[in-house]
PDB file of N, H, CA, C and O in Angstrom:
ATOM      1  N   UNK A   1     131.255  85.434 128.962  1.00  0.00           N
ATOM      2  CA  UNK A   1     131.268  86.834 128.579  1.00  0.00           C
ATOM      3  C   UNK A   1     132.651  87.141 128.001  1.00  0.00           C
ATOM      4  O   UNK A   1     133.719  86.846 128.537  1.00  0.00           O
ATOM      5  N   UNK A   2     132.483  87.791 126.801  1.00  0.00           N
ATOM      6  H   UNK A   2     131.616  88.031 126.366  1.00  0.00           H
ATOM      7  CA  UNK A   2     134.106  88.101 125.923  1.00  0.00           C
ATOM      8  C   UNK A   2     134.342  89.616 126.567  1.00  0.00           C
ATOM      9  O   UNK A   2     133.426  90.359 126.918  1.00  0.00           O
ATOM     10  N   UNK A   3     135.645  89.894 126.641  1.00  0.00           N
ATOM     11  H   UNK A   3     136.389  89.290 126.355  1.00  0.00           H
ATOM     12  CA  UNK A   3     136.079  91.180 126.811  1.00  0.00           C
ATOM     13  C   UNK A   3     135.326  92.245 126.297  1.00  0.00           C
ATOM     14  O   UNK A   3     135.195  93.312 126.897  1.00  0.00           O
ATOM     15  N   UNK A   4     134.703  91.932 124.933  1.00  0.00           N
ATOM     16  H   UNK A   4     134.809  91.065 124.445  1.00  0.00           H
ATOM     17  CA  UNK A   4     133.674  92.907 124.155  1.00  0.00           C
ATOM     18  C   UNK A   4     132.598  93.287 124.658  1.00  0.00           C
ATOM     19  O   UNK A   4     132.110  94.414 124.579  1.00  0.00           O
ATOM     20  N   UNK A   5     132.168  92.334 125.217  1.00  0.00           N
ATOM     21  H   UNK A   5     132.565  91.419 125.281  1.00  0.00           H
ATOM     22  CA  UNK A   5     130.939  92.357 125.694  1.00  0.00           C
ATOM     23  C   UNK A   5     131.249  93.120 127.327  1.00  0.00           C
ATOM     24  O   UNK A   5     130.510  93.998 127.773  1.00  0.00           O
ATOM     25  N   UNK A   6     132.428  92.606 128.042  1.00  0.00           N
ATOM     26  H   UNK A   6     133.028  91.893 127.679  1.00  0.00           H
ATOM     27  CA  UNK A   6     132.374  93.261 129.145  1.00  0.00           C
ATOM     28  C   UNK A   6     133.273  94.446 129.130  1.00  0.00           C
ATOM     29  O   UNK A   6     133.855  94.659 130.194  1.00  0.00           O
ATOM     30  N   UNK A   7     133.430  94.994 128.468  1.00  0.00           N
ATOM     31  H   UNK A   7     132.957  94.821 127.604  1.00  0.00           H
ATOM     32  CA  UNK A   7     134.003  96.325 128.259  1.00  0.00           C
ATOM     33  C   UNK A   7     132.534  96.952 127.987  1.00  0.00           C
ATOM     34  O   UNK A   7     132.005  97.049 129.094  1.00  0.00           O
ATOM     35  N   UNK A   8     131.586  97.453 126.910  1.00  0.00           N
ATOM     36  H   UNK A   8     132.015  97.374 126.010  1.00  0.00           H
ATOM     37  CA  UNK A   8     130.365  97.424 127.174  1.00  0.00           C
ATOM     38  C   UNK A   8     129.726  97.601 128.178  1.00  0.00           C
ATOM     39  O   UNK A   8     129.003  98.594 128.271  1.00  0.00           O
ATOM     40  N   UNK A   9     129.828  96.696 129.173  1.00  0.00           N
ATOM     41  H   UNK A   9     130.415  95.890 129.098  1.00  0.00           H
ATOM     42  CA  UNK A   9     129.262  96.740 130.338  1.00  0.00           C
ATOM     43  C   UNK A   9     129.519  97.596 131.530  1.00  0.00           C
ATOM     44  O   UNK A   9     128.777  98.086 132.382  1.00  0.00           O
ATOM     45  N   UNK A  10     130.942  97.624 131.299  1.00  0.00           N
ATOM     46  H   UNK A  10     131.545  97.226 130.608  1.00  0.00           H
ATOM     47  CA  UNK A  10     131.648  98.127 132.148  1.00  0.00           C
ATOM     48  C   UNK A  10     131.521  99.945 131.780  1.00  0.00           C
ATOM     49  O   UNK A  10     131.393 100.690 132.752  1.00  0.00           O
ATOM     50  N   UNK A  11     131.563 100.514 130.471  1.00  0.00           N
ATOM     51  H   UNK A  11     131.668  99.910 129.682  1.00  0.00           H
ATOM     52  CA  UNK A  11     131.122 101.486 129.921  1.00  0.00           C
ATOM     53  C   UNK A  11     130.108 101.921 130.200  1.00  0.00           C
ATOM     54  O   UNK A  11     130.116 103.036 130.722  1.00  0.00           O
ATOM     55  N   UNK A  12     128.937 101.303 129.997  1.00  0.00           N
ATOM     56  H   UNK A  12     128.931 100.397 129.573  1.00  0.00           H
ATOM     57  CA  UNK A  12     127.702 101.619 130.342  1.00  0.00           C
ATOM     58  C   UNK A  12     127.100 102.001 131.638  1.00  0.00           C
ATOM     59  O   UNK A  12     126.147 102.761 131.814  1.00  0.00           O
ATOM     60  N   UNK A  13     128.185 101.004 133.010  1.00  0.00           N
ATOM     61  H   UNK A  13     128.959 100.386 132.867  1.00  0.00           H
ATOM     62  CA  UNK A  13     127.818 101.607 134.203  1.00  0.00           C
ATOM     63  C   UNK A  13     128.347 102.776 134.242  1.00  0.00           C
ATOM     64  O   UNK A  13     127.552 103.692 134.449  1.00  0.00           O
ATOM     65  N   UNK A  14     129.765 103.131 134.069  1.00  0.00           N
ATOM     66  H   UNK A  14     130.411 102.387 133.901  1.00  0.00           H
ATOM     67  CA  UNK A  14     130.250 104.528 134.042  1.00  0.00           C
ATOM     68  C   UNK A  14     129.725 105.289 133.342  1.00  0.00           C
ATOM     69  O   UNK A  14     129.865 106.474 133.647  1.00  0.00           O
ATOM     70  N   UNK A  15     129.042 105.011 132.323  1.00  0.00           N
ATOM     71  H   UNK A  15     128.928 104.049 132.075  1.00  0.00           H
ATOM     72  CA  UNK A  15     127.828 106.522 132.302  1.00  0.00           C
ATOM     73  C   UNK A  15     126.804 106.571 132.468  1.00  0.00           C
ATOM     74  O   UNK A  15     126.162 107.320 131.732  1.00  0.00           O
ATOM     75  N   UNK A  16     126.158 105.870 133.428  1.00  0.00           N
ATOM     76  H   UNK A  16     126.679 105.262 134.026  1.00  0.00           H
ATOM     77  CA  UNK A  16     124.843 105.866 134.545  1.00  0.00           C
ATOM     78  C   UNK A  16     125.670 106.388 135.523  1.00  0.00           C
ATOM     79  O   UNK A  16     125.077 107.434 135.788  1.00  0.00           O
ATOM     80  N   UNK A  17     126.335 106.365 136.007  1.00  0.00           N
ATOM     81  H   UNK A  17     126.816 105.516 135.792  1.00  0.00           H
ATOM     82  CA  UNK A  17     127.227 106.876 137.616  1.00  0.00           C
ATOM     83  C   UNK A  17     127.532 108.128 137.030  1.00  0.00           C
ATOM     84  O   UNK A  17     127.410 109.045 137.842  1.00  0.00           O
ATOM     85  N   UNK A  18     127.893 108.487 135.883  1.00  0.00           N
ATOM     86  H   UNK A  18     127.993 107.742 135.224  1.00  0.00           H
ATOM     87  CA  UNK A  18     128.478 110.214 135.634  1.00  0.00           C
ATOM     88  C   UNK A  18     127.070 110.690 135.862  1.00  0.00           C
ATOM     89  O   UNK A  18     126.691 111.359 136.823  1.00  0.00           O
ATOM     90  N   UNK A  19     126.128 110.132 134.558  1.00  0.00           N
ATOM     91  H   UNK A  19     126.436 109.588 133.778  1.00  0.00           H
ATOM     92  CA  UNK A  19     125.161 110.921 134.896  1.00  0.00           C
ATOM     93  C   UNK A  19     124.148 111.226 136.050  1.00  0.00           C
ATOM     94  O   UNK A  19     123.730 112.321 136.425  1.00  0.00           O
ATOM     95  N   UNK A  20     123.817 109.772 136.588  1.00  0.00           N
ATOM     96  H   UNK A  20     124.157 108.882 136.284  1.00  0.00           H
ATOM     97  CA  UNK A  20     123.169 110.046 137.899  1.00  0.00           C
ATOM     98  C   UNK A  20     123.904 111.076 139.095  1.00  0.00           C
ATOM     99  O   UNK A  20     123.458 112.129 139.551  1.00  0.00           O
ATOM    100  N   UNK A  21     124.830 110.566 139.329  1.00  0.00           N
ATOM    101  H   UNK A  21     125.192 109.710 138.959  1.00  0.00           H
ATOM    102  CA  UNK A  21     125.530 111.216 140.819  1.00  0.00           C
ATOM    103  C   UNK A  21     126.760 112.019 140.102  1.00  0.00           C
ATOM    104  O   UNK A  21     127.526 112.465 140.956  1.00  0.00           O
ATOM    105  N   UNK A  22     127.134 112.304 138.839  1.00  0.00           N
ATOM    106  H   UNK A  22     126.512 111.942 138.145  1.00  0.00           H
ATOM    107  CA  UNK A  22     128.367 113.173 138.771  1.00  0.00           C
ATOM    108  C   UNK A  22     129.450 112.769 138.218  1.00  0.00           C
ATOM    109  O   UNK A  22     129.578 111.697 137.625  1.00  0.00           O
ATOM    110  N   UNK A  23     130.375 113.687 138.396  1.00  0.00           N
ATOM    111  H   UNK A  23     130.271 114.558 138.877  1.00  0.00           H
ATOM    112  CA  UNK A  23     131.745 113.341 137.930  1.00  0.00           C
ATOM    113  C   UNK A  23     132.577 113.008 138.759  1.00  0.00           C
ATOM    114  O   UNK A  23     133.638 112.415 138.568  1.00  0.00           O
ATOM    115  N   UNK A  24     132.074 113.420 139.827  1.00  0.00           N
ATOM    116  H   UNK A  24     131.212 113.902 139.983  1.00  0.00           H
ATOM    117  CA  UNK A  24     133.462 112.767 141.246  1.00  0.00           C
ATOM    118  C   UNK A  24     132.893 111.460 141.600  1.00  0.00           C
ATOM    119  O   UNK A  24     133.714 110.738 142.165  1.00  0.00           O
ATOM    120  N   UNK A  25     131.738 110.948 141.437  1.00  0.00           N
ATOM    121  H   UNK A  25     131.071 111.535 140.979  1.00  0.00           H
ATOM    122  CA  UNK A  25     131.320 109.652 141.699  1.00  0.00           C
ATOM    123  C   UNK A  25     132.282 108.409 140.559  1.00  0.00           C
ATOM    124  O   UNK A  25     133.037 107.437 140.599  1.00  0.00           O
ATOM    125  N   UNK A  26     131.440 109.489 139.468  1.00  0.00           N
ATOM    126  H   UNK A  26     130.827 110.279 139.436  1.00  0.00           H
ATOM    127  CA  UNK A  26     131.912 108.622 138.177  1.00  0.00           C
ATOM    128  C   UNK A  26     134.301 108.442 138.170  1.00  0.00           C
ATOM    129  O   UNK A  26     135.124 107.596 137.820  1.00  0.00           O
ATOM    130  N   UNK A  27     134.313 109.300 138.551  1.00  0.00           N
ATOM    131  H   UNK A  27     133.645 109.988 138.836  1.00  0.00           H
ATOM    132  CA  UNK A  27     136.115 109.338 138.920  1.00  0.00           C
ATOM    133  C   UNK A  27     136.156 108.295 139.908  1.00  0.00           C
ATOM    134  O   UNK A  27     136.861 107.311 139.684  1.00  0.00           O
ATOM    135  N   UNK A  28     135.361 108.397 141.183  1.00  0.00           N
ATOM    136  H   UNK A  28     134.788 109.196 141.365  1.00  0.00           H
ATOM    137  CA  UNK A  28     135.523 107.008 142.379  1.00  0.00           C
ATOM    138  C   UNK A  28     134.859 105.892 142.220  1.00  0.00           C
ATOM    139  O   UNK A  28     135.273 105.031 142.996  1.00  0.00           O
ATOM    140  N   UNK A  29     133.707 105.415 141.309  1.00  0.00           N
ATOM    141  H   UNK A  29     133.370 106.114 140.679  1.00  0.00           H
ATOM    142  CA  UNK A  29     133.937 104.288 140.909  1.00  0.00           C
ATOM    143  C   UNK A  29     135.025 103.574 139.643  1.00  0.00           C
ATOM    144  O   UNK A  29     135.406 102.404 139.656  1.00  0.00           O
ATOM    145  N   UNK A  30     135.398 104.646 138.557  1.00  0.00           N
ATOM    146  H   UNK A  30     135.089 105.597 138.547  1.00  0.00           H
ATOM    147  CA  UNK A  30     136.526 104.199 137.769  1.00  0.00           C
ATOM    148  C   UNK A  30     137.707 102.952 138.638  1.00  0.00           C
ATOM    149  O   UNK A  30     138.084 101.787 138.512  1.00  0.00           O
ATOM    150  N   UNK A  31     137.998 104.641 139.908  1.00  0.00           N
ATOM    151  H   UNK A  31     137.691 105.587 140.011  1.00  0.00           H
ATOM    152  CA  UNK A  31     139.157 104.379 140.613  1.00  0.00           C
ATOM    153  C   UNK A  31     139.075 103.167 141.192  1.00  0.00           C
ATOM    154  O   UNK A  31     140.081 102.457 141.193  1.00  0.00           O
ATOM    155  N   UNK A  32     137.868 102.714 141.787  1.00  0.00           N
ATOM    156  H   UNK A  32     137.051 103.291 141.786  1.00  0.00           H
ATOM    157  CA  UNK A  32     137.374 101.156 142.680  1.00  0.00           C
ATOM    158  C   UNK A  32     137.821  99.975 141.242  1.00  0.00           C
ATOM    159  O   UNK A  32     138.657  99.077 141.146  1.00  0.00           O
ATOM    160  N   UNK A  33     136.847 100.510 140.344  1.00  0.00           N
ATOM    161  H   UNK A  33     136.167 101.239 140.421  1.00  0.00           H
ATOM    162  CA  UNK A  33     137.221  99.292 139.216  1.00  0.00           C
ATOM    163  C   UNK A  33     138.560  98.741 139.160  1.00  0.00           C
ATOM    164  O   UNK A  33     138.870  97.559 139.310  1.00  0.00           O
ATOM    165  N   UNK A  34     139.490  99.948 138.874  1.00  0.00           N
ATOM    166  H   UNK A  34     139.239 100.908 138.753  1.00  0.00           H
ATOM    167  CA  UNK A  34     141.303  99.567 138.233  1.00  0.00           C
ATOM    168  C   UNK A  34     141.336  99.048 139.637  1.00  0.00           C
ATOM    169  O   UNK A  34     141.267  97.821 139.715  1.00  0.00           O
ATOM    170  N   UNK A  35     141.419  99.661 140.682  1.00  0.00           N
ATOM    171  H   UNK A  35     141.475 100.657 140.619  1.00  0.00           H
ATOM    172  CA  UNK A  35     141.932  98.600 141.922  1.00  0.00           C
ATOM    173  C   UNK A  35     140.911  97.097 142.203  1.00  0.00           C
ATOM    174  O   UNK A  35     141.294  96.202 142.957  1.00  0.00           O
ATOM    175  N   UNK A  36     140.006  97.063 141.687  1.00  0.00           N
ATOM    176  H   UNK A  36     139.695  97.790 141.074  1.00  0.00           H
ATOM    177  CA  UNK A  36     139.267  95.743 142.174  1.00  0.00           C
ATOM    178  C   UNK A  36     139.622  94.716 140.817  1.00  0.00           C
ATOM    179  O   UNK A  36     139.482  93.494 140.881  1.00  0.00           O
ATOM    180  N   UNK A  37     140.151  95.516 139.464  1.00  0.00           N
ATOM    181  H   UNK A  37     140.264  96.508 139.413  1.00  0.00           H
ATOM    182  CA  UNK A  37     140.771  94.761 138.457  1.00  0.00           C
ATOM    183  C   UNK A  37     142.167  94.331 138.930  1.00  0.00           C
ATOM    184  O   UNK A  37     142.505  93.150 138.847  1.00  0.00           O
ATOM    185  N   UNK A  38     142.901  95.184 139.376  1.00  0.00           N
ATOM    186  H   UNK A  38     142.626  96.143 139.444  1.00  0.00           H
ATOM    187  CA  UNK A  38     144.039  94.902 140.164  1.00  0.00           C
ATOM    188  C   UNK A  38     144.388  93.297 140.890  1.00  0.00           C
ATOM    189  O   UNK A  38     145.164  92.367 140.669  1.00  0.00           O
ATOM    190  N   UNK A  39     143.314  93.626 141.859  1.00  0.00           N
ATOM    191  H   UNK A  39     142.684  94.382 142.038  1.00  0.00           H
ATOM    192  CA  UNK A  39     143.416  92.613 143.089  1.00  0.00           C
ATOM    193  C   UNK A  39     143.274  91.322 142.196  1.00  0.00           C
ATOM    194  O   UNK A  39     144.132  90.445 142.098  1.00  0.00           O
ATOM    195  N   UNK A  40     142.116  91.346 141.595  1.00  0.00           N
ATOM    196  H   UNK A  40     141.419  92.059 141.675  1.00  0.00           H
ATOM    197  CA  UNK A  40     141.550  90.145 140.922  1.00  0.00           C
ATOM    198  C   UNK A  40     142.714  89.472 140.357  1.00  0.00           C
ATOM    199  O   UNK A  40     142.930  88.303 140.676  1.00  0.00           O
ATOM    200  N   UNK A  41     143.784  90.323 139.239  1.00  0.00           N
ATOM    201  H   UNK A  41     143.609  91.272 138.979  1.00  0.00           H
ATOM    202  CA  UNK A  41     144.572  89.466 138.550  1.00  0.00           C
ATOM    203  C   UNK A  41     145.650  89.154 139.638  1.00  0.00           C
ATOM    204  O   UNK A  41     146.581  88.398 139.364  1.00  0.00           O
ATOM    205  N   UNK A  42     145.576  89.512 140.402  1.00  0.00           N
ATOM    206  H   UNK A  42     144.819  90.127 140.625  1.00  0.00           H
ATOM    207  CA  UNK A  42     146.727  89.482 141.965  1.00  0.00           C
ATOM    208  C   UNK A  42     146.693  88.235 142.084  1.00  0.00           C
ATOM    209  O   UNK A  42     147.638  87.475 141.872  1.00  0.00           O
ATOM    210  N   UNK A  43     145.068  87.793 142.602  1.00  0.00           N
ATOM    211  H   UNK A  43     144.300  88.410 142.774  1.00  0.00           H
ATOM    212  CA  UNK A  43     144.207  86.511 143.292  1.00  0.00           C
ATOM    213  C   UNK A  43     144.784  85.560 142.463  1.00  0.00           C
ATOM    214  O   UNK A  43     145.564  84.658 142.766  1.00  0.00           O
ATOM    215  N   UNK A  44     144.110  85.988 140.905  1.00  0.00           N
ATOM    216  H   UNK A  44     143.476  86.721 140.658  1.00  0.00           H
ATOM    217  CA  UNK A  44     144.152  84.569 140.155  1.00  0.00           C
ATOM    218  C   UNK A  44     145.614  84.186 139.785  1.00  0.00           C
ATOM    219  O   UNK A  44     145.841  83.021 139.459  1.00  0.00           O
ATOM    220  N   UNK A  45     146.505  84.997 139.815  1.00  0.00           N
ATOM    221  H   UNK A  45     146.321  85.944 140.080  1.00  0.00           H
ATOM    222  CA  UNK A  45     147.866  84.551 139.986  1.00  0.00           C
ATOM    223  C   UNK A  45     148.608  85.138 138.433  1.00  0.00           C
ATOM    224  O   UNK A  45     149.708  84.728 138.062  1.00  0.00           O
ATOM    225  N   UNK A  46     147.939  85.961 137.795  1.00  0.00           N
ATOM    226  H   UNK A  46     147.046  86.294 138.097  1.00  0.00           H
ATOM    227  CA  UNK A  46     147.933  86.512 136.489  1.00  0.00           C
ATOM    228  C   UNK A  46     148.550  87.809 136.175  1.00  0.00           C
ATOM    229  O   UNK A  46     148.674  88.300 135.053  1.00  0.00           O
ATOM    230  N   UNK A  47     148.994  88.400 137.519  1.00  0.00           N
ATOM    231  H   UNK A  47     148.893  88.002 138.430  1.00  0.00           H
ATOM    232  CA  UNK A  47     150.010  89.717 137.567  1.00  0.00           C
ATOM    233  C   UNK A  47     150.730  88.936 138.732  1.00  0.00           C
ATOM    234  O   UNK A  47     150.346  88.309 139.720  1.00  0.00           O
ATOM    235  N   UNK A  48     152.223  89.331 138.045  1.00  0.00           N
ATOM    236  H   UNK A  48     152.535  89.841 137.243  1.00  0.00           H
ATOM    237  CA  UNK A  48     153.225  89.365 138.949  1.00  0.00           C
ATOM    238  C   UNK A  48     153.500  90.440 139.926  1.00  0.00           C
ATOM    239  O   UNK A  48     154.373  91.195 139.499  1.00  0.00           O
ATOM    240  N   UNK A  49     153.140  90.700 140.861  1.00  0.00           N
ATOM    241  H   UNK A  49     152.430  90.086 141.208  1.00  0.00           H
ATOM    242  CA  UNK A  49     153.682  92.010 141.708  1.00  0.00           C
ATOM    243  C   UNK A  49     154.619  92.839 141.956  1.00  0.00           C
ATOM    244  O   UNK A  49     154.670  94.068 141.993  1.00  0.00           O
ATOM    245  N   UNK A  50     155.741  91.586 142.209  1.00  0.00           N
ATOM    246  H   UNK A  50     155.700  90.588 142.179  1.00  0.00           H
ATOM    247  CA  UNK A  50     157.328  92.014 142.513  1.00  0.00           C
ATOM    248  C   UNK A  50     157.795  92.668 141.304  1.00  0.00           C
ATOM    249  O   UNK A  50     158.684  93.500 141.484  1.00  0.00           O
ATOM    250  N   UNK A  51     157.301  92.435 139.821  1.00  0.00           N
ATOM    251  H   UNK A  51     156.579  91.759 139.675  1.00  0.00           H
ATOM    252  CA  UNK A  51     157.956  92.128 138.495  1.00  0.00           C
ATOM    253  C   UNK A  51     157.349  94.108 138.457  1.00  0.00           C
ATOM    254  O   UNK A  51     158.100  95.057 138.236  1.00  0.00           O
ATOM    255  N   UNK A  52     155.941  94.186 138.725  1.00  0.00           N
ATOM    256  H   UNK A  52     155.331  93.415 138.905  1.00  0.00           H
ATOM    257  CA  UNK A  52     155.481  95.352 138.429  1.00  0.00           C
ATOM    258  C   UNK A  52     156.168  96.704 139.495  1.00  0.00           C
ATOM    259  O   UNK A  52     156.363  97.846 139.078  1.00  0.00           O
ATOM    260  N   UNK A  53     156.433  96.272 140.810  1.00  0.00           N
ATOM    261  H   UNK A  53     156.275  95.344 141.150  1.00  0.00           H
ATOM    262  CA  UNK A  53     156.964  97.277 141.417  1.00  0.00           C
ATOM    263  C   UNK A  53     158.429  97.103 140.982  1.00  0.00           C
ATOM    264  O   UNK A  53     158.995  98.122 141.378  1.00  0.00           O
ATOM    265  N   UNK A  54     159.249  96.374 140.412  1.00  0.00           N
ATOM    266  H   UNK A  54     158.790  95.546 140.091  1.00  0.00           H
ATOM    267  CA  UNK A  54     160.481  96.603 140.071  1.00  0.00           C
ATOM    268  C   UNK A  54     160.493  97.500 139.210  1.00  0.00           C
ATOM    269  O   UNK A  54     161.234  98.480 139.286  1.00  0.00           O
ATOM    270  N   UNK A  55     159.162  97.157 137.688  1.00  0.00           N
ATOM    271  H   UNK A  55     158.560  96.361 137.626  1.00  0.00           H
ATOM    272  CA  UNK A  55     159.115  98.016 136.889  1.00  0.00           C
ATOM    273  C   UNK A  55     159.264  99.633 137.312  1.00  0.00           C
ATOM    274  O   UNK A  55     160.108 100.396 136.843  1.00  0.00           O
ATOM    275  N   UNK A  56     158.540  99.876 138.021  1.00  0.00           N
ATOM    276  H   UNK A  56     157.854  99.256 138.402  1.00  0.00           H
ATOM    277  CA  UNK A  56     158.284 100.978 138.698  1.00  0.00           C
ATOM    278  C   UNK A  56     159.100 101.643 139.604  1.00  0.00           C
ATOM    279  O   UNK A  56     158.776 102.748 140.040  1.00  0.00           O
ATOM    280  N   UNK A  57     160.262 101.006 139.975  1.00  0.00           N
ATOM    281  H   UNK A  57     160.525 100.109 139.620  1.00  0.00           H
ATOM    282  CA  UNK A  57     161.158 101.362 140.504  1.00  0.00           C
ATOM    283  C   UNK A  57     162.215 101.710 139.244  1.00  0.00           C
ATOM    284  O   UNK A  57     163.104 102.514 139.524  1.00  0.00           O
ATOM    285  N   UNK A  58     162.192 101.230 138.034  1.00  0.00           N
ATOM    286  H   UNK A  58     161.470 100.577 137.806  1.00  0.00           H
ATOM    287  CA  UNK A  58     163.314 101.542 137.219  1.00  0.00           C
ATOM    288  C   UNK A  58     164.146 100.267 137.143  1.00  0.00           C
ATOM    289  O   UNK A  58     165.167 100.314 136.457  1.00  0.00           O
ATOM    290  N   UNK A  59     163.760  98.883 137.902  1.00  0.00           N
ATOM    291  H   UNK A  59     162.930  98.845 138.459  1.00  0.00           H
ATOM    292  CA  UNK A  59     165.047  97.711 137.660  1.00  0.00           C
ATOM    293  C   UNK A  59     163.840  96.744 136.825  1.00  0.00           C
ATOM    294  O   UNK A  59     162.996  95.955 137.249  1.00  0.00           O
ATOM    295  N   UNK A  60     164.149  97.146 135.642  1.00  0.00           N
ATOM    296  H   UNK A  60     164.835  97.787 135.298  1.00  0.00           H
ATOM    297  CA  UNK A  60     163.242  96.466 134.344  1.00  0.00           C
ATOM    298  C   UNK A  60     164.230  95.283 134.361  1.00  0.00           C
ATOM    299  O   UNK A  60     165.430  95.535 134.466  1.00  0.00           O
ATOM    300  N   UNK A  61     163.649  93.545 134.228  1.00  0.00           N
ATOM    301  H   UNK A  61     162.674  93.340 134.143  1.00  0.00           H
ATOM    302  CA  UNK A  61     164.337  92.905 134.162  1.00  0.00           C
ATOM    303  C   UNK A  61     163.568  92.081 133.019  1.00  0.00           C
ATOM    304  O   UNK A  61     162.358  92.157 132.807  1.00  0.00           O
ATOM    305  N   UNK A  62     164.605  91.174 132.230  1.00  0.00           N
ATOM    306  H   UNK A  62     165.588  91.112 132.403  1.00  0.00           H
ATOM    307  CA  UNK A  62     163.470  90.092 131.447  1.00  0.00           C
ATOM    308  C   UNK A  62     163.186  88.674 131.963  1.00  0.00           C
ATOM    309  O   UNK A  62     162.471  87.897 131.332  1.00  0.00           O
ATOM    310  N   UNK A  63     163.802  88.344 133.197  1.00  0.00           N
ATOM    311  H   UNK A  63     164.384  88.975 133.710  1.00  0.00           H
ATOM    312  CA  UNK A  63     163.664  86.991 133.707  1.00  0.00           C
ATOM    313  C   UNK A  63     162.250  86.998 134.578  1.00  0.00           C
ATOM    314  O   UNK A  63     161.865  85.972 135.138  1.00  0.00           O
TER     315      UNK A  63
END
């Protein structure tokens, strides 16, 4: 499956969830997605953590 295709997919459930159950559903599954996208690149070793909360703290580094 290409990004194209699962972007698509991923679209399409979020507007079965707005429309069936709403907009606060459709807001709390978004919110599950970015955190279950999160974890995933965590797992596979594909986001750095430390690198992103430094970002976020303001000590941007390039090493």
């Amino acid at each position: 499956m290409n990004a194209t295709t699962a972007g698509i997919l991923i679209g399409a459930i979020l507007v079965i969830v707005w429309i069936t159950l709403g907009f606060g559903a459709f807001v709390l599954v978004l919110v599950g997605m970015i955190v279950g996208g999160i974890v995933g690149r965590i797992v596979d070793g594909k986001l750095d953590l430390p690198g992103v909360v430094d970002a976020v703290r303001g000590r941007r580094s390039s090493s």
